[in-house]
N, C-alpha and C positions, 0 to 999 in steps of 0.2 A: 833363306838365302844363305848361300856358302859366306864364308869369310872371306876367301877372294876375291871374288864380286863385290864385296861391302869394299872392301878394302879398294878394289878398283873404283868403285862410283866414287869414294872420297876423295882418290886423286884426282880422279877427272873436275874436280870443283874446287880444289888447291892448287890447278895450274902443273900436275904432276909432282907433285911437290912435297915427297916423301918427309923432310925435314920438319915441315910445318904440318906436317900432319902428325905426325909422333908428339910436336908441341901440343898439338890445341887436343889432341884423343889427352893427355897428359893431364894436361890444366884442366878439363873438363873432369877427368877421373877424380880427382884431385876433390873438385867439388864437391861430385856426385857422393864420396864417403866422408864428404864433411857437413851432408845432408843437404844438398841441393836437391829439387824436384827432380828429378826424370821424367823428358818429354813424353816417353813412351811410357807406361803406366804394366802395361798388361805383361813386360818383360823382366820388368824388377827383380824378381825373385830369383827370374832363373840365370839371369845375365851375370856378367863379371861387370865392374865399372867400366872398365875399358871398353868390354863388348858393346856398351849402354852408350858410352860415346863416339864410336865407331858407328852405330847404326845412327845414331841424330846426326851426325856430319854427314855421312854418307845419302840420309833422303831430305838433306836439304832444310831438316829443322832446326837445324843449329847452323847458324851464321857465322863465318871469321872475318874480322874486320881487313879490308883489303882485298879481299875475292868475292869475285861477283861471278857467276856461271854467265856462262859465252854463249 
């Protein structure tokens, strides 16, 4: 999947909410190289952390407190 499309389903689950998404892809990256699991497994290697948490927000396996998909 392109990155724009990623980056578009994210919004759509943030309420359009570009700010809060640069937060929670941020704090999630943040983790992910402070060796937090990654949801996805099979992308590890090749992904950025960022990428890693862009795609867990974007299908919906990573939750942000306060949004709920509509």
């Amino acid at each position: 999947m392109r990155i724009e499309q990623r980056i578009s389903q994210a919004l759509k689950r943030l309420n359009n909410d570009k700010y809060i998404l640069a937060i929670a892809v941020g704090q999630r990256a943040t983790a992910l190289s402070c060796g937090a699991a990654p949801i996805f497994e099979e992308d590890r290697l090749s992904l950025k952390y960022t990428d890693t948490a862009l795609k867990e927000i974007a299908c919906g396996a990573l939750r942000i407190d306060g949004f709920e998909e509509k």
